[in-house]
N, C-alpha and C positions, 0 to 999 in steps of 0.2 A: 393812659397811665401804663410804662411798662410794667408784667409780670415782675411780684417781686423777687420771685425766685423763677428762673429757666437753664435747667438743664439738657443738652444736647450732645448725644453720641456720646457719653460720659464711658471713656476706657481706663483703668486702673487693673492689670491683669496680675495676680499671683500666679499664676500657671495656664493651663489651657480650659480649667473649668473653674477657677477661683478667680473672685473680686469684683471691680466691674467691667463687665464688658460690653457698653453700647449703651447704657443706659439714657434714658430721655423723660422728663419729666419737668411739670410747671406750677407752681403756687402763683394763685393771683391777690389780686388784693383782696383782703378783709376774710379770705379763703384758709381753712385748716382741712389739710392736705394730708392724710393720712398715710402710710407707707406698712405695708405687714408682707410676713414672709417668714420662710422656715431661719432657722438659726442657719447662716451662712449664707444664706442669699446675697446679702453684697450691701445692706442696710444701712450699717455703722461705715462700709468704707465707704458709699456713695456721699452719708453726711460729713467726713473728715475732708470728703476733697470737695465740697462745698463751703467748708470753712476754712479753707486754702492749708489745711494739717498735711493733707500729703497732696504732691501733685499728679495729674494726672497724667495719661500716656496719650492721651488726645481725646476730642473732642471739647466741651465749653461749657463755661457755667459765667452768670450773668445775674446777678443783684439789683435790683432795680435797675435793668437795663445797660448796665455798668460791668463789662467781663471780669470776671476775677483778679486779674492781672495789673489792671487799671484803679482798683481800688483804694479812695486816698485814705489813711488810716482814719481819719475824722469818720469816714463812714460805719467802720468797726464799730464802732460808738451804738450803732442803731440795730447789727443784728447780738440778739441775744441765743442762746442757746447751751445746751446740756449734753453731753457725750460721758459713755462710758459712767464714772463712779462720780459725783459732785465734790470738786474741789473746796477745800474751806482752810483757812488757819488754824488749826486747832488747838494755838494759844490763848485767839482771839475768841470773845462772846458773838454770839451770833448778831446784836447788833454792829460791835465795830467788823465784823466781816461782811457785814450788811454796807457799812460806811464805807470801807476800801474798795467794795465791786463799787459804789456810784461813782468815787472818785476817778474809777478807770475807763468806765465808761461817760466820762465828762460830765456828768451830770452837774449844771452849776451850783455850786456851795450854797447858794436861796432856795432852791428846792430840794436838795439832796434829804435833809429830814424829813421833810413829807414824802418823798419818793419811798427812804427807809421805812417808816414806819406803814404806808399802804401795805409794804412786800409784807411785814410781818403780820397787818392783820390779813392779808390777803391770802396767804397762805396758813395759816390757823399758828405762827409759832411767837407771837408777842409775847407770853408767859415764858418762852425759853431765853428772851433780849440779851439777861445777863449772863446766862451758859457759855461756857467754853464749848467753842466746837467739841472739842475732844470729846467733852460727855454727854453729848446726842448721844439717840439711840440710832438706826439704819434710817428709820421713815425718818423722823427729822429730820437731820444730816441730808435726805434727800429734799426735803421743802425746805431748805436752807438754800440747796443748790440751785433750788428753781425762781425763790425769790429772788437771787443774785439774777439768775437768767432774765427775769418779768423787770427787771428794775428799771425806769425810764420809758421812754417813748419808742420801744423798738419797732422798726418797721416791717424787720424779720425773725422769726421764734426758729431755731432748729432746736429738734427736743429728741435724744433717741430714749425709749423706755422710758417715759418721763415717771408712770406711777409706779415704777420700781417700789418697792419696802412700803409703798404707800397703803396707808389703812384707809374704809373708802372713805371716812370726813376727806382725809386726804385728797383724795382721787375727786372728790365730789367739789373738795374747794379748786384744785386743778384745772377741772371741766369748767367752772365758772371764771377762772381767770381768763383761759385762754378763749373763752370765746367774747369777754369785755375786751379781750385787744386785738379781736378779728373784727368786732363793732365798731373799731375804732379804726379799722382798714388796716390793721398788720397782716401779715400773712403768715402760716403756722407750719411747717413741715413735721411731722412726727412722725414716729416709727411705732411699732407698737405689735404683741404676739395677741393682746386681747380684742378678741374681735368683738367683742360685745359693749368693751368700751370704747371702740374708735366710732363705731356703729351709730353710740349717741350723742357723739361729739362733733365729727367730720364732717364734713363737706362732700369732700370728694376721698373714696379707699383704694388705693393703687396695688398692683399683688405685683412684689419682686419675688424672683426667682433664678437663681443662678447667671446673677450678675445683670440681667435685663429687668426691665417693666413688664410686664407681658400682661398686663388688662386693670381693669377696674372691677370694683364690686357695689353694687346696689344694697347701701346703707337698709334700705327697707326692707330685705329679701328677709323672710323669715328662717330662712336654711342657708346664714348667712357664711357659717363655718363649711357645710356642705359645697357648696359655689366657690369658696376659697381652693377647697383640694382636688375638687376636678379642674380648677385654671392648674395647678400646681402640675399634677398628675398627668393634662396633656402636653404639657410645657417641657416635660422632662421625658414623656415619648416622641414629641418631637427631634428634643436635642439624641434621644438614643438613636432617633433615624437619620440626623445630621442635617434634620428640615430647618431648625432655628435659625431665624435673621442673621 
């Protein structure tokens, strides 16, 4: 089974120390794949040019084995994912904006209601069904964004900040979604500043840092924030001596 996400030599350059540059990373199957890093590390651009949002300056990104490039739209159908603020209609209730994201993402018109309504109890907001977007509050409005993301059979999650505005019922019914659809062999990329909750959710925790990967962290470390900033810390004395890959 190929990885369902691999990234290789991923360059996106805004300047000579902005964006990505080089970057390499793999989600496998059934795997929630963690990504943390300081603000500006290259997080959000690495996930935009994995959702073909911006292109990149070379190297490769491959979806189930399938380069970016190559991808037939049918396939969009299967990765789900969240960037930036969650989009919604905000004429619409959150059920019919529940019903427009299945229809986009193909879901057939026989299971589209049961899809809907899982997303709403899945993410705690069935009591909100009739709501206008408009009048969510932040944390809803963002388990609105993530139900639309969780909706059908995706084979890929990209999620950045997913428990943004999230209160922890939030964050806790979150942690249990995505790991019933890593059980289910999807694959999960996430971004995230909290280390304590990647810690007990992940798989595997990747530390970017100006624009590269540059190591892993040991979910079990108990000085798991500690380990974080000395990767950081020698990552960025290297780049001051001009030793970086």
């Amino acid at each position: 089974m190929p990885d369902r996400l691999r990234i290789t030599g991923a360059v996106r350059a805004y300047g000579p120390a902005a964006g990505v540059l080089g970057a390499s990373l793999r989600v496998r199957e059934g795997q929630i794949h963690a990504l943390v890093g300081l603000n500006g590390a290259g997080k959000t651009t690495l996930m935009r040019a994995v959702l073909g949002m911006i292109r990149l300056d070379s190297g490769a990104v491959r979806i189930g084995g399938v380069p970016l490039d190559r991808m037939p739209a049918s396939d969009w159908s299967r990765v789900g994912h969240l960037l930036d603020r969650p989009f919604a209609y905000p004429e619409l209730s959150v059920r019919a904006n529940l019903e427009v994201a299945a229809r986009l993402r193909g879901i057939p018109a026989g299971r589209a209601a049961d899809a809907v309504e899982g997303a709403l109890a899945g993410l705690g907001i069935a009591r909100y069904g009739r709501v206008r977007a408009a009048r969510l509050s932040k944390g809803n409005r963002q388990r609105l964004g993530l139900a639309a993301a969780l909706l059908g059979d995706a084979s890929l999650l990209v999620l950045d900040e997913p428990t943004d505005a999230l209160d922890p019922q939030g964050v806790i019914a979150l942690r249990e979604a995505l790991r019933e659809r890593a059980s289910r062999g999807a694959g999960v990329l996430v971004s995230s500043h909290h280390l304590d909750e990647v810690a007990r959710v992940a798989d595997r925790i990747s530390v970017m840092n100006r624009g590269l990967v540059i190591g892993t962290l040991d979910r079990d470390r108990a000085d798991l924030e500690r380990a974080f900033f000395d990767l950081v810390l020698e990552d960025d004395r290297r780049a001051d001596r001009g030793d970086r890959p």
